[in-house]
C-alpha positions in Angstrom: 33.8 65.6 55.0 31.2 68.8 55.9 30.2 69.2 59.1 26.5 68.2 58.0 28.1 64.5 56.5 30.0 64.1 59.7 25.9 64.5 62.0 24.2 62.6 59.1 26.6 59.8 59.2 26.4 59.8 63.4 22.7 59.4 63.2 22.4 57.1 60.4 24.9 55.1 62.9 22.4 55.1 65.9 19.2 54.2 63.5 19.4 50.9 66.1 19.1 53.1 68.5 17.2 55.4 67.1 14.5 52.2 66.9 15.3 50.6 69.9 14.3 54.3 72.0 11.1 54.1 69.9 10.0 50.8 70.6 11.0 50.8 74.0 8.3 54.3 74.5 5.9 52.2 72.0 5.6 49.3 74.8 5.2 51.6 77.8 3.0 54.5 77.0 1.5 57.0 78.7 -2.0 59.0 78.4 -2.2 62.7 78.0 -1.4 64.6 81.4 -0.6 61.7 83.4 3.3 61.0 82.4 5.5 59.8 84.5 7.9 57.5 83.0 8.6 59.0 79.9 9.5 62.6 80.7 11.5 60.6 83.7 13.5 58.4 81.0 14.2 61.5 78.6 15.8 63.5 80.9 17.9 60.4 82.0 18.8 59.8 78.4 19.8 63.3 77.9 21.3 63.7 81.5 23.5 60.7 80.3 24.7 62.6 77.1 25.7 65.8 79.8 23.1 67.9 78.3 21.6 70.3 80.7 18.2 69.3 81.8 15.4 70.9 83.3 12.5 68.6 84.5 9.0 69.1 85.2 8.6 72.1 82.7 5.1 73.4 82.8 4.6 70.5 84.9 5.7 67.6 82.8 7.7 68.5 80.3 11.9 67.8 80.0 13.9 70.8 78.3 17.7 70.0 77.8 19.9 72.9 76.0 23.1 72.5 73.9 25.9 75.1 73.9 27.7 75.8 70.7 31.4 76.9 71.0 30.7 79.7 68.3 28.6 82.8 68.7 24.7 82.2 66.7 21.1 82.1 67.0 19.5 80.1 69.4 16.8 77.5 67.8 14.7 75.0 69.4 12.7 72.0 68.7 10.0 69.9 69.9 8.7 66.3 70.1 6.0 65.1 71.7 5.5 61.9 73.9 1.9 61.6 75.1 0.2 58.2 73.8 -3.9 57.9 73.2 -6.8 56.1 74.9 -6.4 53.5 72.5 -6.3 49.3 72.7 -3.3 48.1 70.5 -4.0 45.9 68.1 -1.2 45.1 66.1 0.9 41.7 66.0 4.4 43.2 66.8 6.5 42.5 69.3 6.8 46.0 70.2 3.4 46.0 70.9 1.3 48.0 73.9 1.7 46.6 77.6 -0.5 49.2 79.3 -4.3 47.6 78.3 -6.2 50.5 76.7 -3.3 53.1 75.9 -0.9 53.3 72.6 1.2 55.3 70.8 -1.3 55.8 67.9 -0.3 58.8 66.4 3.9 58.7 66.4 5.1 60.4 69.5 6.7 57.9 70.5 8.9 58.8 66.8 9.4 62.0 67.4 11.1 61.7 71.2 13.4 59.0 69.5 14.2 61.0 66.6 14.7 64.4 69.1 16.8 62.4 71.0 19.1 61.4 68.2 19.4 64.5 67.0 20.5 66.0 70.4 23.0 63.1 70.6 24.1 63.6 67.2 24.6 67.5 68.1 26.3 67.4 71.3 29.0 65.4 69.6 30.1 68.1 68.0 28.6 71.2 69.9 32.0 72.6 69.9 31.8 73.3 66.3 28.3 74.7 66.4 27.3 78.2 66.3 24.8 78.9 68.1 23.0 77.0 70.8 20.0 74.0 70.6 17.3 73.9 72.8 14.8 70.5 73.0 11.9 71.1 74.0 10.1 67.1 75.1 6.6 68.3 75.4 3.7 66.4 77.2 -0.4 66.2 76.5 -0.6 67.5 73.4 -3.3 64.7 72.6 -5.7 66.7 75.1 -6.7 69.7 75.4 -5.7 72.5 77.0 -1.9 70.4 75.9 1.5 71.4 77.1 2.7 74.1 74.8 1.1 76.5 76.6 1.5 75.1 79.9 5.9 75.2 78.9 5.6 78.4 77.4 4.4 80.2 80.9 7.5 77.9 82.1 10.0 79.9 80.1 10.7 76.9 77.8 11.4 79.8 74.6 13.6 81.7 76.5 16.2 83.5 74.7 15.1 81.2 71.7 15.1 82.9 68.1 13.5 80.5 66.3 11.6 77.0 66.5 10.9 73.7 64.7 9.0 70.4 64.8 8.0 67.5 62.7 5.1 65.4 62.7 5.4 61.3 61.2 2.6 60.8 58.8 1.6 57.0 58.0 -0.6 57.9 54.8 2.4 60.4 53.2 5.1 58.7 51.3 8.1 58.4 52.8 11.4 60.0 51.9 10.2 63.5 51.6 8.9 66.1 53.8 5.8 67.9 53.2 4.8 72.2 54.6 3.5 75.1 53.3 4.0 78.9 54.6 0.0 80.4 56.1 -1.9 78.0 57.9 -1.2 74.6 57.8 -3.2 72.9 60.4 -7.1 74.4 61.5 -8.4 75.1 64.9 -10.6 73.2 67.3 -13.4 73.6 69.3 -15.9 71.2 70.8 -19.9 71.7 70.6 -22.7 70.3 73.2 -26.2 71.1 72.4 -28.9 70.0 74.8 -32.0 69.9 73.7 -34.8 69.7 76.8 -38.6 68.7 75.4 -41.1 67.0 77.6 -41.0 63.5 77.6 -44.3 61.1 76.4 -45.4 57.9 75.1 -44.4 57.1 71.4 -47.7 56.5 71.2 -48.9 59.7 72.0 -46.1 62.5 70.7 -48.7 65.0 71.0 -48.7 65.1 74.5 -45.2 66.1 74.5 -42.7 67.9 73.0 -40.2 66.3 71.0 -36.3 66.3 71.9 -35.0 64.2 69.1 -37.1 65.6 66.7 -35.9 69.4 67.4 -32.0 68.0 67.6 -32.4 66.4 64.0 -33.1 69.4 62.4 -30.7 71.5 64.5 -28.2 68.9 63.3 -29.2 69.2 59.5 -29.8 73.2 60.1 -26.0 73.5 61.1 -24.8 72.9 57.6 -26.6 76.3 56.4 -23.8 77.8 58.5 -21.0 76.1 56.0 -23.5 76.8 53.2 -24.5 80.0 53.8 -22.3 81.9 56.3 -19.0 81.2 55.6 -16.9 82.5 52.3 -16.6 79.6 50.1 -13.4 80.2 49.8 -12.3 80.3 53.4 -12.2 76.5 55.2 -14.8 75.9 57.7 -16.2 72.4 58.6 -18.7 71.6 61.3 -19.2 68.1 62.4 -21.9 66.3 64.4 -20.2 63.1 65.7 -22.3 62.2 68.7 -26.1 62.0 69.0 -27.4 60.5 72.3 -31.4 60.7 73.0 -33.9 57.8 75.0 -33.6 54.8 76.3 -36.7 52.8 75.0 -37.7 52.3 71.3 -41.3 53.6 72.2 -40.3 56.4 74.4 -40.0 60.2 73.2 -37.6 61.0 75.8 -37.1 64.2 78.1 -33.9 65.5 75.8 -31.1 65.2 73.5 -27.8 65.7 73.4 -25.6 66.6 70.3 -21.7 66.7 70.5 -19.5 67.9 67.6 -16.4 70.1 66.1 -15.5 73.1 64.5 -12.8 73.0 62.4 -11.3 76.3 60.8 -8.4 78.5 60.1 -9.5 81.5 60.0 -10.2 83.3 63.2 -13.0 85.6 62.3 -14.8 83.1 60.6 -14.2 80.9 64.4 -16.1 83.7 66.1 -18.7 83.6 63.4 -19.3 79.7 63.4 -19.4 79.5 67.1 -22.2 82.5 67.2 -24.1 80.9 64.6 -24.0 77.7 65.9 -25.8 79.1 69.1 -28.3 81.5 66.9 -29.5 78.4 64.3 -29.3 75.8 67.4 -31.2 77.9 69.8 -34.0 79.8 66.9 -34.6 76.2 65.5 -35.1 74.2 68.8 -38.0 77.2 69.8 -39.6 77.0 67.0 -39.9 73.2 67.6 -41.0 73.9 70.9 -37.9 72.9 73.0 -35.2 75.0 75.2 -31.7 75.0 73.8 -28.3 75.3 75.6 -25.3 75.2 73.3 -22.0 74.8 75.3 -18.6 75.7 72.6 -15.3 75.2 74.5 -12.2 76.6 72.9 -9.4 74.1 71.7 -6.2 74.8 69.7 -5.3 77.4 67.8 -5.2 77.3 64.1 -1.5 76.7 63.1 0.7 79.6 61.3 3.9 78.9 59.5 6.4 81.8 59.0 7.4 81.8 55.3 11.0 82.9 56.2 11.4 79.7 58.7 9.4 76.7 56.0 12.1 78.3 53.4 15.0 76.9 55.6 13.3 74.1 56.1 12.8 73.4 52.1 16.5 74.4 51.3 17.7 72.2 54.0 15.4 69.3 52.4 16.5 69.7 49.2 20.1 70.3 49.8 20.5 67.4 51.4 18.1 65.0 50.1 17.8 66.0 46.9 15.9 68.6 44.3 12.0 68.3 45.5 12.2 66.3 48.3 10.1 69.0 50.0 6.8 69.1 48.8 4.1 71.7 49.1 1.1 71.1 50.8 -2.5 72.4 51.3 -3.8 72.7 54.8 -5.5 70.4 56.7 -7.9 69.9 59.8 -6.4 68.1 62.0 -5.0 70.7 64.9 -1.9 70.5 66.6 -0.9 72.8 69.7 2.7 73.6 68.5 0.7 76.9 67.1 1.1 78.4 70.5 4.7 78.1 69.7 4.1 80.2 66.6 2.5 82.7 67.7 5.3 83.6 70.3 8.4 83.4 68.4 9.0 82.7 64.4 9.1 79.0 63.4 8.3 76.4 61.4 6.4 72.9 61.7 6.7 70.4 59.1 5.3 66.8 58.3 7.9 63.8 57.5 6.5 60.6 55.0 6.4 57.3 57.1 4.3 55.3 55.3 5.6 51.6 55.4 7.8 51.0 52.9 5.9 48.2 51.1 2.8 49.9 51.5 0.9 47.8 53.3 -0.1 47.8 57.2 -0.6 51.8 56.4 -3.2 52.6 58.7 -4.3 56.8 59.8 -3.5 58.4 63.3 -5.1 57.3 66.2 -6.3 53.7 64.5 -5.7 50.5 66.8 -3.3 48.7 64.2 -1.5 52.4 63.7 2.6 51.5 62.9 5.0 53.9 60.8 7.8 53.4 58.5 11.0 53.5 61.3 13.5 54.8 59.0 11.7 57.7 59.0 12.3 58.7 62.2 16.3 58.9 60.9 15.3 61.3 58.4 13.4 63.7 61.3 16.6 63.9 63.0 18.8 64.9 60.0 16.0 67.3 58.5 16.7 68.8 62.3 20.5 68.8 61.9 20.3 70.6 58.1 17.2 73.1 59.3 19.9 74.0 62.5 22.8 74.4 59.7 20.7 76.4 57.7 19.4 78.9 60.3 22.7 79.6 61.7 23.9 80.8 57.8 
């Protein structure tokens, strides 16, 4: 039996476990920046294994480190185990006790499956090359996240390489999905106030409209897509708030539009983000009104080195079978495991979990949000093959 049987078969062995760990984070979550009990409880768990453990990393985050017996490369990887503002709404009996908070988007899947891994690993660490790193990462839900926060902490420390894996309700499970380039686009978050003079409804020419000027601000922004951006270069700008009066016959003082940028490119970011203010501000005058547009930086876009997502696929397919990594194009969402990128060579990957009979499949960061368990399994052995892989 290979070395890579002998882990697979040890974490196929804890998939109890495995579930139990993630139900057991599932039913006491924590919000973004404000963990306490979960960065507590992985550090026991790994303190219990005789892993090395170093708490309160960047301020909240739990980095253990496994020692192979043979000389290699030192690779890390990192989970994620902040939950969402979120009320749980699922009939399980796993379900939410903290009113308002859940693990809506997996993180709760990916500590479990980190943590089987590691147990899986320090079985045998005598017969590793090389050494393991696991990096338990806090608030990545909310910007500014931990990455970078653990990074300043020395959490990449003498580390070659990193991974991570993200669950995926909507992808179907049994495979693993990545691409080389950008995989996940950058974030930041608009405010435009627009300040008119309030007046009767009755009588708008006494005043200056607010709501008027922010409606065509909000339609104006799409020339930016339209008109200022390659076509062939991602860029998406959304309006998802608008907030303006209080009564229906009322033209009120101002109004207030809230909204995102997403893009991969960073050029094109600078571009949007000027634009934005130069439509926003130009449109609102010539309706009269004073514009202030507020654009506050979120993550990075996310870069996959080609070297690191080809381990990744000929660990996937080696052990899982020809094709069971599939190629991917990007997509919007953002993800602060980029920071990790841009500092050392790496790769970030996305696992299927959609349930296995296909129903109950509901998107990240929805109230009924549930993932196919046995997925979590396969995160830990994709881990344990990547790790075999690198060290060759």
């Amino acid at each position: 039996m290979t070395l890579k049987d002998r882990i697979f078969n040890s974490i196929a062995n804890d998939s109890s476990e495995i579930t139990n760990i993630r139900r057991h984070l599932h039913m006491h979550p924590e919000l973004s920046h404000q963990e306490v009990e979960t960065p507590e409880f992985i550090a026991n768990y790994l303190e219990q294994l005789n892993i090395p453990v170093r708490r309160g990393v960047g301020g909240r985050g739990v980095v253990g480190k496994i020692e192979g017996g043979k000389p290699g490369k030192t690779i890390a990887f990192r989970a994620d185990f902040d939950a969402l503002p979120i009320q749980d709404a699922k009939d399980v009996p796993y379900k939410s006790t903290v009113p308002g908070v859940m693990h809506a988007c997996g993180h709760d899947g990916h500590t479990a499956a980190l943590l089987a891994f590691a147990k899986a690993m320090n079985e045998i660490k005598d017969e590793l090359a090389g050494n393991i790193v696991l990096i338990h990462q806090f608030g990545e839900e909310l910007s500014p996240g931990g990455a970078t926060a653990m990074i300043e902490d020395d959490c990449l420390e003498g580390v070659d390489f990193i991974y991570g894996a993200h669950l995926q309700s909507k992808m179907d499970s049994g495979y693993v999905y990545g691409r080389e380039g950008y995989l996940q686009a950058s974030e930041d978050a608009i405010k435009i106030v627009v300040n008119g003079s309030g007046t009767h409804g009755a009588e708008p020419h006494t005043g200056i409209d607010p709501i008027l000027a922010a409606s065509h601000i909000m339609v104006a922004l799409q020339s930016i897509v339209s008109r200022n951006a390659d076509p062939l270069k991602e860029l998406v700008i959304s309006i998802g708030k608008f907030h303006a009066g209080d009564a229906d016959n009322v033209i009120p003082e101002k109004a207030v539009l809230e909204g995102t940028i997403r893009v991969f490119d960073e050029n094109l970011r600078i571009k949007a983000g000027k634009r934005i203010k130069e439509v926003a501000t130009g449109v609102g005058q010539a309706l009269g009104c004073t514009v202030d547009v507020q654009i506050d930086k979120g993550y990075d876009s996310l870069w996959n080195h080609a070297e690191q997502v080809e381990i990744v696929r000929q660990a996937v397919n080696d052990s899982f079978g020809e094709e069971s990594f599939k190629d991917i194009a990007p997509i919007m969402p953002v993800e602060d495991f980029s920071y990790y990128l841009q500092k050392i060579p790496g790769a970030f990957f996305f696992v299927g979990a959609n349930p296995a009979n296909g129903e109950n499949s509901f998107p990240h960061h929805h109230e009924k949000f549930d993932f196919h368990e046995p997925a979590m399994e396969m995160i830990a052995k994709v881990f344990a093959a990547t790790y075999l892989e690198s060290q060759k």
